[in-house]
N, C-alpha and C positions, 0 to 999 in steps of 0.2 A: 516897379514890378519886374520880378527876374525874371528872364525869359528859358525856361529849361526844358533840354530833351533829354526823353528817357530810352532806350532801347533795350526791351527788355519789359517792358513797364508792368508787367503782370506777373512778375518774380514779389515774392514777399518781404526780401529787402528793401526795392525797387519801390512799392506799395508804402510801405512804412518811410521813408526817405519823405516822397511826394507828399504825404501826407502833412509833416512836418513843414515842408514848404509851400504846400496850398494853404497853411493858416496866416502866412505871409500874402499871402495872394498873387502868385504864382500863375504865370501863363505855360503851360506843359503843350508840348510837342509829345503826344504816345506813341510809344510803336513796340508793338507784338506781334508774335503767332498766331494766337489765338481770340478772334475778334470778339467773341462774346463777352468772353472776360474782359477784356480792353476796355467793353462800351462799358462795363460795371464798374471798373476803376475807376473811369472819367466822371461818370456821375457820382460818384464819391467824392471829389476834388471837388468838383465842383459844387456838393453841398456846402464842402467846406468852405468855399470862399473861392476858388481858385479858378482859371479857363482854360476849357483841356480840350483838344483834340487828336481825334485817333485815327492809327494808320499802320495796315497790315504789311508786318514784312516775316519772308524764312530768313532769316539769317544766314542759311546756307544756300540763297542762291544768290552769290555774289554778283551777280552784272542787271541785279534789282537795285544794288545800294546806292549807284550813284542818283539813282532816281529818289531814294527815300530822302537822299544828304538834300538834294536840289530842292526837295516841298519843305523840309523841315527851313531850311535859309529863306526860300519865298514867303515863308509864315512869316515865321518869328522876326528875319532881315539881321536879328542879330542873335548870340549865344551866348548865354551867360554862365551855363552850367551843362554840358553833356556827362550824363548816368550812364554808362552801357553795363547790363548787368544781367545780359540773357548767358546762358549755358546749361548744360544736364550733367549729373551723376550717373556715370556707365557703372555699371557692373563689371569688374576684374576679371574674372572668370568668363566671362563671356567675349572681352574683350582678348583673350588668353587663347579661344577657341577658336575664333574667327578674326581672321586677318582686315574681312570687310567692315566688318563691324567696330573693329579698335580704331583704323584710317576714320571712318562716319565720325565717332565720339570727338577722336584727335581732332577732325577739322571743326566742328560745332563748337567745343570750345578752345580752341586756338587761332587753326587758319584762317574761321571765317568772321571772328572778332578781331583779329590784326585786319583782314582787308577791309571793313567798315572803318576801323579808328584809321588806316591810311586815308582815306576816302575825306574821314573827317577832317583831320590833320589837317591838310592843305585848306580846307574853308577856317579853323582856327586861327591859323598860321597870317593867313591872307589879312582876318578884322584886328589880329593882334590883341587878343582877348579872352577873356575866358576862362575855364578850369575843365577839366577832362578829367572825368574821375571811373574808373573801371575795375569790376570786382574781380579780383584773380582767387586766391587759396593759400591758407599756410599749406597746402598737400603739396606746391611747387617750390617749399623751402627743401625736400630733397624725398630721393623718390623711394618710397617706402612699398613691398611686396605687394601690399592690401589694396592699393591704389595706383601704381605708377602710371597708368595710361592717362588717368587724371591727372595725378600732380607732375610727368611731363608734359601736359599740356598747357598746364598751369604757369607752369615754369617758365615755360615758352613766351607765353605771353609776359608774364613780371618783366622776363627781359628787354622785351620788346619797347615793353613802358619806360623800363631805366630809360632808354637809348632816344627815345619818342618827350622823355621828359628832358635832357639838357640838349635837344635840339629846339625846343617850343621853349625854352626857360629862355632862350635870346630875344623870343618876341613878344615877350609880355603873356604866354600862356601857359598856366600849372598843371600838371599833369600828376596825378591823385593814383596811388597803388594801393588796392584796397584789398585785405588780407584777411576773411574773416576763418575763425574757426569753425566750429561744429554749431549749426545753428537749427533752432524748432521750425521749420519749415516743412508744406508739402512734398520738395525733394526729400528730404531726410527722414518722412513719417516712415515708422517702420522699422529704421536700423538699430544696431543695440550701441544707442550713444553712451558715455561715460553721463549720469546727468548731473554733474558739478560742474563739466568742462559744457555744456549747450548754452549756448543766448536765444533771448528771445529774437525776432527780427527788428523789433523796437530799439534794441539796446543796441544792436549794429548801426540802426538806423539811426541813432542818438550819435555814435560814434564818426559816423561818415558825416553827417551831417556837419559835424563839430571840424574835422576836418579840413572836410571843404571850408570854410569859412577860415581858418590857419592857412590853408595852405599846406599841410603835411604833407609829404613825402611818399612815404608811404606808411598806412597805421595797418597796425594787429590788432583785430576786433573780436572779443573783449581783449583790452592789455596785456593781459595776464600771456596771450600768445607768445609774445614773442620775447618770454623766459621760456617758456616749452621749447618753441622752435630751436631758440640759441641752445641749448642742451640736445637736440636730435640732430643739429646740423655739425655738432661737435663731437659726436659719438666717434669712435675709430672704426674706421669700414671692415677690420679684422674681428671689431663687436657686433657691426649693426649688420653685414649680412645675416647674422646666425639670431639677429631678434626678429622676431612676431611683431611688425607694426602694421 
């Protein structure tokens, strides 16, 4: 039985992941925002075969996490798989207008998932085991008008995980940079996606799953990313200022 924590657990990647490995029979460590949802995740798992329990955390009040790290270790005692995959999609424009507002965005998904995954780190580092696998963005392969408050923040994090992956790759523990593109999700209900380039959250969750299990590095989910990305990170900055992305 894998023993796996999610952070984030009621993200629809997050959901689809878990799903896949509650047919394994899976003991889940939950933890969200929003508790209602949580308890309907769990008992989802749990029809499926799986034992889950829940536990509310903000993510952005950091001097909660060391408390969350400690019950998740007193549970489970051991980690076989940490998922962290909470974050939000700010609005550009908004984050353009207001200074307060782009700092808020930037630390949700940046500062205050580096200080959980340092948190974690150290209890990884300690059992010498494990896989750490966390969702970033192709939007932090480089920063594009449409988006840069996100995909700097995005960014921020990928690198943090390079540097976070061959310091834990001395101790027996893999570090998973997970890159998805434009996915059918409640974040994204609404925008006007390309609809050849959307996955479903299934198809991501196919992909990380597969992952995890190799051991990858870091993947682009669907594949097909990161020929997009290598073409947008190779454009000439004398071209790409003057594009619309």
């Amino acid at each position: 039985m894998k023993n796996i924590v999610i952070v984030g657990a009621t993200s629809a990647i997050a959901i689809a992941c878990a799903r896949q490995w509650a047919e394994q029979g899976a003991r889940f460590f939950l933890v969200a925002r929003n508790g209602e949802r949580l308890e309907q995740v769990a008992a989802d798992l749990s029809a499926r075969g799986a034992v889950a329990t829940c536990h509310h955390l903000d993510i952005d009040k950091l001097d909660e996490h060391a408390s969350i790290v400690q019950r998740s270790v007193a549970e489970l005692q051991s980690i076989d798989i940490l998922l962290v995959a909470p974050g939000t999609l700010p609005d550009q424009q908004a984050c353009q207008n207001d200074a307060a507002v782009a700092v808020r965005e930037f630390n949700t998904n940046a500062v205050s998932v580096i200080a959980l995954l340092t948190v974690y780190a150290n209890v990884l580092e300690a059992q010498r085991h494990g896989v750490l696998a966390v969702i970033s963005s192709v939007a932090g392969d480089r920063g594009r008008p449409s988006n840069y408050l996100y995909g700097s923040a995005k960014a921020a994090l990928s690198a943090f995980l390079e540097g976070l992956r061959a310091r834990l790759f001395k101790v027996n523990v893999h570090v998973l940079t997970i890159k998805p593109g434009f996915v059918a999700t409640p974040m994204t209900a609404g925008l006007p996606l390309p609809g050849p380039l959307v996955a479903t959250a299934e198809k991501v969750a196919q992909d990380i799953v597969k992952a995890i299990d190799k051991k990858t590095n870091v993947v682009y989910t669907p594949w097909f990313w990161w020929g997009i990305m290598s073409i947008i990170r190779n454009v000439p900055q004398f071209l790409f200022k003057r594009a619309s992305l």
